[in-house]
C-alpha positions in Angstrom: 0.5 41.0 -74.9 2.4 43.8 -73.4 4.9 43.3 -76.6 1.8 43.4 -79.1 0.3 46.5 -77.5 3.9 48.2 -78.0 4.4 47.5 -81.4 1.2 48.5 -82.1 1.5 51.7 -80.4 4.7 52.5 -81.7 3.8 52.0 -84.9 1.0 53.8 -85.0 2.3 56.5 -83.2 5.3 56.6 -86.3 2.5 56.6 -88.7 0.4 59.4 -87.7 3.4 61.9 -86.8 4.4 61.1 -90.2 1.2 62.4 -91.8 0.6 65.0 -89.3 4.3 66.5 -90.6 3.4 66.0 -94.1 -0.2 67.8 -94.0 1.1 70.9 -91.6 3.9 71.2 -93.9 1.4 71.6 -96.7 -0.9 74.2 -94.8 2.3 75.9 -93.5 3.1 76.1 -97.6 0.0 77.7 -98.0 -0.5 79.8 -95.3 2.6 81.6 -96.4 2.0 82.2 -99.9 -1.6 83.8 -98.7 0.3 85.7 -96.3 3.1 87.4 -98.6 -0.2 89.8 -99.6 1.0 92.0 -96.1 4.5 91.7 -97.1 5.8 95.5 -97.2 2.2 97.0 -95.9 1.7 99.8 -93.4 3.9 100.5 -90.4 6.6 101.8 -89.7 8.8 99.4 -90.6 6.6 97.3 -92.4 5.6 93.9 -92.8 8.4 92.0 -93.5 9.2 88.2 -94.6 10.3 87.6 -91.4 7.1 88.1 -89.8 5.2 86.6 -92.3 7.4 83.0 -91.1 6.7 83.7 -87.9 3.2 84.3 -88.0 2.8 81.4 -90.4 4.4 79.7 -87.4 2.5 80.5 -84.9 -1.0 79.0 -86.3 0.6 75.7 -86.5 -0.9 74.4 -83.6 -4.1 75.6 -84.9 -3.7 73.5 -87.9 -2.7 70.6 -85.8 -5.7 70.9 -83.5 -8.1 70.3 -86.6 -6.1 67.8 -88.6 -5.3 65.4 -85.8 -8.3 63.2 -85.9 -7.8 62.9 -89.6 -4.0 62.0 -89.2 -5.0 59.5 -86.4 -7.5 57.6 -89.1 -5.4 57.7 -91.9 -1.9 56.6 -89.7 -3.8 54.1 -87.9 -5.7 52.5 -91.1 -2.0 52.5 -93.1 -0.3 50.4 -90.1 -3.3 48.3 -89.3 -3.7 47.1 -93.0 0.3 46.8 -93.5 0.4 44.3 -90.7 -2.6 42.7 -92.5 -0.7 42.8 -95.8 2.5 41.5 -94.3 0.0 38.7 -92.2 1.8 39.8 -88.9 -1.7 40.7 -87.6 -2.9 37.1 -88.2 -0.1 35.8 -86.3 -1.2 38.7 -83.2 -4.3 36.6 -83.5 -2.9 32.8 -83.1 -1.4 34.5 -80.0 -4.1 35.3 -77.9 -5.1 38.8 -79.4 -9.2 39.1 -80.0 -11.0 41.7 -81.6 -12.3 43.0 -77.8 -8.3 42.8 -76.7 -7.5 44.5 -80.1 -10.3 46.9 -79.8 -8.5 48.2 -75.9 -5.6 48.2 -77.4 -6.7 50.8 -80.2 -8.8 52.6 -77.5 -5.8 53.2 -75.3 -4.3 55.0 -78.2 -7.4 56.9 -79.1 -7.2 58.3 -75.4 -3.9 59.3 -75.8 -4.3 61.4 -78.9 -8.0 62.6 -77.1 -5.8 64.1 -74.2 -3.6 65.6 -77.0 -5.8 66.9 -79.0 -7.7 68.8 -75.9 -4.5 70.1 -75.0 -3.5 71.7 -77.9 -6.9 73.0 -78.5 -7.4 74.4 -75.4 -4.0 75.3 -74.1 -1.0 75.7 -76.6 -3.8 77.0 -80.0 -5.3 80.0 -78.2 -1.5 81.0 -77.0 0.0 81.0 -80.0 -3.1 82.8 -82.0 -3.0 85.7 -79.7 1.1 85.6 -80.0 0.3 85.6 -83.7 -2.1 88.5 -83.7 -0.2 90.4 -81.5 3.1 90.1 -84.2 0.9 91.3 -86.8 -1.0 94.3 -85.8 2.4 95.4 -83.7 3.8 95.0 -88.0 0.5 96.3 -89.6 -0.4 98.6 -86.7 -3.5 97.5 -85.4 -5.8 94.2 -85.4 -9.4 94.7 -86.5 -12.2 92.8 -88.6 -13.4 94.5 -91.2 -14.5 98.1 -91.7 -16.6 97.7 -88.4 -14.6 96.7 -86.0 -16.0 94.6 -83.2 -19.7 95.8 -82.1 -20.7 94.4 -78.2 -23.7 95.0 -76.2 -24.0 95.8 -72.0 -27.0 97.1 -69.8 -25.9 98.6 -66.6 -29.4 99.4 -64.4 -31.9 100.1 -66.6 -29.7 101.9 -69.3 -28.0 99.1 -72.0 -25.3 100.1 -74.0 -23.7 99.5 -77.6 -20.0 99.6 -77.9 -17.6 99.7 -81.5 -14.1 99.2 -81.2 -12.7 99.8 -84.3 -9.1 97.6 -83.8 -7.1 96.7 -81.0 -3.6 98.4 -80.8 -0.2 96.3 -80.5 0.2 97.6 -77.2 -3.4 95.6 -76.1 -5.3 98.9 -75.7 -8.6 100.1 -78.3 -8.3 102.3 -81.2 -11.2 104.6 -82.5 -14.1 103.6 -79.6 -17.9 104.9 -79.7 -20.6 104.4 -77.2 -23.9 104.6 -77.6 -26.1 104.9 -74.5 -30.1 103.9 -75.0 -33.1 104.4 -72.3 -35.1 102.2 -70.9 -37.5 102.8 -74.3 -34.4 102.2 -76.5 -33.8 106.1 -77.3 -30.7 107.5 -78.1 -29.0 109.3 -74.6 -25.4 109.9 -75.3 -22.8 109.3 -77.8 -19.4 108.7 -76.6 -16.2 108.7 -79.0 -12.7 108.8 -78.3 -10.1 108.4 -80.2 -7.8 105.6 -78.3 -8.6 103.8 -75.0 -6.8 100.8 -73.2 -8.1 98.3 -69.7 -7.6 99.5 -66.9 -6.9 97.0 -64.0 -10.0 97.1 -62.3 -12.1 96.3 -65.2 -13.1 100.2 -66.5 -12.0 101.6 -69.2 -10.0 104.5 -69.5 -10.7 106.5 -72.4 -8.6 109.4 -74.1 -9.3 112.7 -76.6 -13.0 112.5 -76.1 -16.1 114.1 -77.8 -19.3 113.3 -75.7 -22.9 114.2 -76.9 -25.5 114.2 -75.0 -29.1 114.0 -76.5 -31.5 116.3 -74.5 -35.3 116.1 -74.4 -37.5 118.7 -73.4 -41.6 118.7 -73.1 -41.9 120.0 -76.8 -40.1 119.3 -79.9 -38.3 122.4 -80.0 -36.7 121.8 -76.9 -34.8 119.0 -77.9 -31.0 119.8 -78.6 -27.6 118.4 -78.3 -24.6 118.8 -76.2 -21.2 118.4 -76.9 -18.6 117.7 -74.2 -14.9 117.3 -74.6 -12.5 116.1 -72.6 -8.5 114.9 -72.7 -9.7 111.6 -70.4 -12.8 109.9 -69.6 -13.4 106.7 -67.2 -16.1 104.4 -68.4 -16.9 101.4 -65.8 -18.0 98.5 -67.6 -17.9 94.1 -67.4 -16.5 94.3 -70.8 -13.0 92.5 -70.7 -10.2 92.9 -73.0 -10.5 89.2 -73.9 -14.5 89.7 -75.1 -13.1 92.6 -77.3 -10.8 90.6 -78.9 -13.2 87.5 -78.9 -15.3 89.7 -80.9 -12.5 90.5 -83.3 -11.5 87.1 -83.6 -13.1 83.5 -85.1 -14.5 81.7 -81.7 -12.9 78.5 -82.8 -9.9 79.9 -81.4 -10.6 80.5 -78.1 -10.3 78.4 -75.6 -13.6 76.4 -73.8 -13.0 78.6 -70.2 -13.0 82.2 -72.5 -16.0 80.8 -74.2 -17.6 79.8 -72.1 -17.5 83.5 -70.1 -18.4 85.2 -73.3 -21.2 82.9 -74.0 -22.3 83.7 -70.2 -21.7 87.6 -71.1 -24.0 87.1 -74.6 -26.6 85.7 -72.4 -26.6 88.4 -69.8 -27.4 91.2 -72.2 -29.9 89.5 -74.2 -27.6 88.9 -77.5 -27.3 85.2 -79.9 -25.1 83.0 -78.6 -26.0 80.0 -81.3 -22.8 80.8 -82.6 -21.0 80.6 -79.8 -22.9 78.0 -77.8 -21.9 75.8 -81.2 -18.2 76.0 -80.8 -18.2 75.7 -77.2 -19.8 72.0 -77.3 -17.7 71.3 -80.5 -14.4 72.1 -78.7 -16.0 69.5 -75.9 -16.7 66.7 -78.5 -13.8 67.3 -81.2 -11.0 65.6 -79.1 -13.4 62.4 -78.7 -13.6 62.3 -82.3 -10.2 60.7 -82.2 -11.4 57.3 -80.4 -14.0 57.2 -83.4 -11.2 57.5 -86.0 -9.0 54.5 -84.4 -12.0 52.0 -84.0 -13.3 53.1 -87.7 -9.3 51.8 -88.4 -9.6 48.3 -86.8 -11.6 46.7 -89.0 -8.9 47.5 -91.5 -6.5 44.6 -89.7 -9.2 42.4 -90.4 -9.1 42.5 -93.9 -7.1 40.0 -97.0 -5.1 42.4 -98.6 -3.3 41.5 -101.9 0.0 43.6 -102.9 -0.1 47.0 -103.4 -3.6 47.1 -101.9 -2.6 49.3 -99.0 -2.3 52.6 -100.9 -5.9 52.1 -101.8 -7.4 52.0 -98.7 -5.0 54.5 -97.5 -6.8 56.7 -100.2 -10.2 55.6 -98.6 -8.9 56.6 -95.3 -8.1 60.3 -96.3 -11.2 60.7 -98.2 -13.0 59.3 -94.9 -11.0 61.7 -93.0 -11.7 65.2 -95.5 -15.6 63.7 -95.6 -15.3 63.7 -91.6 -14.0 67.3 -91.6 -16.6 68.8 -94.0 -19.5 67.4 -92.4 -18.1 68.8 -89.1 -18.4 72.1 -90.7 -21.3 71.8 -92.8 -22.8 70.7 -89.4 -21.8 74.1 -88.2 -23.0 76.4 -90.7 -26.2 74.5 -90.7 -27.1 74.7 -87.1 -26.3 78.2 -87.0 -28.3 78.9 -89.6 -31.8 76.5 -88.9 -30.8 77.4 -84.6 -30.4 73.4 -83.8 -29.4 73.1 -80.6 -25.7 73.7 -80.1 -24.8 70.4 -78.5 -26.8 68.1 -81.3 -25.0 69.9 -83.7 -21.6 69.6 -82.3 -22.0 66.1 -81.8 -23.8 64.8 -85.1 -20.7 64.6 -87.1 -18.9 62.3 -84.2 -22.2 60.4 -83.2 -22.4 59.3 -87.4 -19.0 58.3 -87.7 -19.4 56.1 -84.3 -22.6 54.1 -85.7 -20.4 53.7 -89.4 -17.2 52.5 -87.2 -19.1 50.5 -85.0 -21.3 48.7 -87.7 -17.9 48.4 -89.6 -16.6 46.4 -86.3 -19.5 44.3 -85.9 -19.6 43.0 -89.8 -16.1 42.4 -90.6 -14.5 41.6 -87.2 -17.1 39.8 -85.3 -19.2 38.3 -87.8 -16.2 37.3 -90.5 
């Protein structure tokens, strides 16, 4: 059996590094012909075709992250069906091998590609995004999200605080900052801008060319007035890590579960939504089991009479399984942020569906036929 198990493996294995090189070398194609738009943009020496390869590059691992459950259906339901075609899996079966023995066997796989697909996701994605990011706004001069920049929220005693960073600068430190300071009855006290800032180590920002105004109150409405302060330096204490800036600048599904799960803790503390983020935390928990669904919605494959030439179409069914698999995983998404479902039942919906279909697929054409 230990021969079965390895030829099974090994094949499989071949077959999904096969697709997995075919469909990252379409989204890499892609990719770069939606990033030649920066080619030759702003900075000093521009942004170059060079950069555009290597950023392109970089979010490879992204790309494998979401694609390998889909590669893992596909390449396992192409090798389990050729070896029904070519009737070497019926002779696996005069040998000893059941559908419960072939079912470990396929499992042992899954759990293989699980630990992958975690690892990549959590480890080598988030590593090379920020090396990505990093390349461009050092070639573009700056990293930001929109006109707005990235807009967080703190309360320090009994004052709570609104914060815009308008980009992030190559170097890691914060272009065009503001801070707005509200009392305990949510009126404006001071307004804090300064044109560049960076993290200082113990966790305070240091702020530079500032213009402070401070909103004064007095018993009668004619009393009220502002002043302006300004200053070549100003040091702001604050729990507000580079990391949560640049969470805020960038899509949550590529950070990893540790950093999201400290923002999400951070959201929580000073009373903002974390639907959005509570979402992607629990899908980047159940995402990587979503590859021992795909393998045991391929077994059944094994299991059926296949004419000639019948391969390519269930091949075909297998990547239309596959793209069905990854747009109900976001449609999931967008819904449960929308209607507020609860994070987990959302993130797990897409993978608990797919289990009953590969399950009920099991049970009717491997044990019952």
């Amino acid at each position: 059996m230990k021969t079965i198990r390895r030829l099974i493996h090994r094949e499989a294995l071949s077959a999904v590094c096969f697709v997995t090189a075919g469909f990252l070398a379409l989204f890499f194609f892609f990719d770069l012909i939606d990033e030649l738009r920066w080619v030759g943009l702003a900075g000093r020496e521009g942004y170059h075709l060079s950069h555009a390869l290597l950023f392109v590059a970089l979010g490879i691992p992204s790309h494998l992250y979401e694609l390998l459950p889909i590669t893992v259906l596909i390449g396992t339901i192409f090798v389990m069906a050729r070896l029904a075609q070519s009737s070497e899996f019926t002779i696996m079966r005069t040998s000893g091998m059941g559908p419960w023995r072939a079912l470990r066997t396929l499992l042992t796989l899954g759990g293989f590609f699980v630990l992958l697909t975690f690892a990549v996701g959590d480890y080598l994605a988030p590593w090379t995004d920020r090396t990505a990011q990093r390349i461009k706004a050092h070639a573009l001069g700056g990293l930001t999200s929109g006109a707005t920049g990235a807009w967080l929220k703190e309360r320090q005693d009994r004052h709570s605080f609104a914060v815009n960073v308008r980009a992030l600068t190559p170097n890691g430190g914060m272009r065009d900052v503001r801070i707005f300071e509200f009392d305990d009855q949510g009126r404006l006290v001071t307004q804090t801008r300064a044109t560049v800032g960076r993290f200082a180590t113990d966790g305070a920002w240091e702020l530079a060319q500032v213009r402070r105004s401070r909103f004064a109150r007095g018993d009668g409405q004619d009393d009220a007035r502002v002043e302006h302060l300004d200053a070549p330096a100003l040091r702001w204490p604050t729990r507000i890590s580079a990391d949560m800036v640049a969470a805020s600048l960038l899509k949550p599904d590529r950070m990893a579960t540790l950093d999201l799960f400290q923002f999400i803790r951070h959201l929580n503390a000073n009373g903002q939504s974390t639907q959005r983020y509570a979402i992607e935390f629990w899908r980047k928990l159940f995402y990587p089991l979503s590859c021992l669904v795909m393998v045991v919605l391929a077994l059944p494959f094994a299991y059926l009479h296949l004419r000639s030439g019948g391969t390519a179409g269930y091949v075909f069914g297998g990547v239309m399984a596959g793209i069905s698999f990854f747009l109900l995983n976001n449609v999931f998404g967008y819904a449960g942020n929308l209607q507020n479902w609860s994070p987990w039942l959302t993130a797990a919906a897409p993978g608990l569906i797919y289990s009953l279909l590969s399950l009920a697929a099991f049970g009717w054409l491997v044990l019952r036929r």
